[in-house]
Phi, psi and omega in degrees: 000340185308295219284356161276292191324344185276240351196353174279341171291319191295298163343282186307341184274325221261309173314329174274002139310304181302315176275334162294289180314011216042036232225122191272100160326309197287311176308286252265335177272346192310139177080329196277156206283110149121337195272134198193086158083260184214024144209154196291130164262130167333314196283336173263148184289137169264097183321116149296002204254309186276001170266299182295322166296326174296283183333303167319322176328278177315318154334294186288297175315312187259356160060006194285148166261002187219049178273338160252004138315260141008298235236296198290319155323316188251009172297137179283149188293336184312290202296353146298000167104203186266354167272014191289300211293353184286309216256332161319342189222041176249173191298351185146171228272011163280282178313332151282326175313299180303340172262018176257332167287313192313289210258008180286344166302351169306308225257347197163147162250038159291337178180174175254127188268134167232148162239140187229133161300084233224047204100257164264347190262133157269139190229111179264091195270174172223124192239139194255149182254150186292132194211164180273328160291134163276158189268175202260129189291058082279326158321290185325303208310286222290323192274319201247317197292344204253315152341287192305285210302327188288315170251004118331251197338310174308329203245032181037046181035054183242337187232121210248118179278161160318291184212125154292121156244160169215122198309322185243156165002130118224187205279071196285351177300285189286344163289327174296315169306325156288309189248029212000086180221162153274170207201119172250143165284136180066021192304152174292017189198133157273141192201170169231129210256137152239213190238145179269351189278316151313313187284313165322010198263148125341129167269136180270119195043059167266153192266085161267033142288291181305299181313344168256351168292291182296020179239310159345301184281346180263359198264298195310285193309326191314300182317304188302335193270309186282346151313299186297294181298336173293316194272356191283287186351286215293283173313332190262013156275327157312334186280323153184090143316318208223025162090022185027242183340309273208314176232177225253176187264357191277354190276316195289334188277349168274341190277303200251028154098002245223082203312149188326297194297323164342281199294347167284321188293308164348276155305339175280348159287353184228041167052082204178174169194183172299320163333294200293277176356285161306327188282330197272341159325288172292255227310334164320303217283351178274336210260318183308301175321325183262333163308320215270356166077006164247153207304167157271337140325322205286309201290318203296317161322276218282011153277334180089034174278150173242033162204156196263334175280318172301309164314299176320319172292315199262351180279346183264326210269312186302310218245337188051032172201196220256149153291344165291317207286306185311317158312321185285307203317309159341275176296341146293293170309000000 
């Protein structure tokens, strides 16, 4: 359960981000999975479906273009977790970067940091996994702006990239100007470019002690977190596989072999449980189907519902509203 429990400070920084800007809580979690009121409870598996919706949200309310700029700027260092003191205490920010690729799967499966070598130059891009919620171009803003501001800081405000690029529109005067960089728009990738010379200069009064003890406990977390995404993965390829609604967990425990109560324990250990598994499952599979531009007769089939008044209910239960309505609301954004 630890290695779900890390990503709840994180979350919970970014709701309280949201409320400094003024941005009604309550609106922007209503309905989302894991969410109590105006907060994450810890104890729940953190959705990628229902994090890019908490943005989008936020998105729409505040109208702001450089709200996450703004949000990546002012992030508290608390809410990473067990990766402040790793990157606080590395020999230098090369060597935090390679533990921000390692250990950014603590926090979210929403996307990747890669680093590539290119002569003198480092080019750190970030690539978001495919998902049917696309991620909201302010998440991204939040993310690189809040990477450059972490590692600057580590590095006593000696290191500066060259050029910030970013795939979508954003504000490059005042996003540069926050991270006193040049800053580009539409770029083909988003990244962040340093000087490999930069990054090698040594942090000055790091603890190397503390850094492998506190590298020692996320390699502990690590491990338990990529255990925990194999079995969901598994399971909810099982669901659907085997007729999503229509089927049960005494079906999954015969497949994999795994006596019931194991396997509830199991899952409930990655904050979660089979119910829920199955419901984000059909809703995944509702939301790619009305992208795909096909009907409501074709999903209620291929949900395995065999009445339509049972499909209605649970789709006002996903989504909290009618699937035609949800279809207009579409074609209107």
């Amino acid at each position: 359960m630890k290695n779900i429990a890390i990503g709840s400070p994180w979350i919970n920084a970014v709701l309280r981000g949201f409320c400094a800007l003024g941005l009604d809580l309550k609106v922007i979690t209503k309905d989302l999975p894991g969410f109590n009121g105006i907060e994450f409870n810890f104890e729940q598996r953190l959705d990628i479906g229902a994090t890019r919706e908490l943005w989008h949200r936020a998105q729409t309310l505040s109208q702001d273009p450089l709200m996450g700029a703004k949000m990546g700027l002012a992030g508290s260092y608390r809410a990473i977790g067990v990766l402040a003191p790793i990157i606080w205490h590395s020999e230098n920010a090369l060597d935090a970067i390679k533990s921000i690729i390692r250990y950014q799967p603590l926090h979210g499966d929403g996307g990747l940091f890669r680093c590539h070598h290119i002569q003198d130059t480092v080019q750190c891009s970030y690539e978001p996994r495919d998902h049917v919620v696309p991620p909201s171009p302010h998440q991204i803003q939040a993310l690189i702006v809040g990477t450059v501001s972490l590692l600057n800081n580590a590095s006593h405000h000696s290191l500066i990239p060259y050029l910030v690029g970013f795939k979508d529109k954003v504000d490059e005067k005042e996003i540069g100007s926050m991270l006193q960089t040049t800053v580009i728009s539409e770029h083909s990738d988003t990244c962040i470019y340093y000087k490999l010379d930069d990054l090698k200069r040594p942090f000055i009064g790091r603890d190397l002690y503390l850094y492998k003890l506190t590298k020692a406990y996320a390699e502990e977390l690590l491990s338990t977190k990529i255990q925990g995404i194999e079995l969901i993965s598994e399971v909810k390829q099982f669901i659907r596989l085997n007729g999503f609604s229509k089927v049960n967990i005494e079906q999954l425990s015969n497949k994999l072999a795994i006596p019931i109560r194991g396997l509830q324990s199991s899952i409930s250990e990655q904050g979660t449980s089979f119910r829920l598994l199955k419901e984000e499952t059909c809703k995944e599979t509702a939301m790619e189907h009305f992208k795909n531009g096909k009907s409501i007769d074709a999903l209620i089939g291929l949900l395995g519902y065999s009445e339509a008044s049972a499909f209605y209910r649970a789709f006002k239960n996903w989504f909290g509203t009618t699937p035609k309505e949800y279809l207009r609301h579409r074609i209107l954004k």
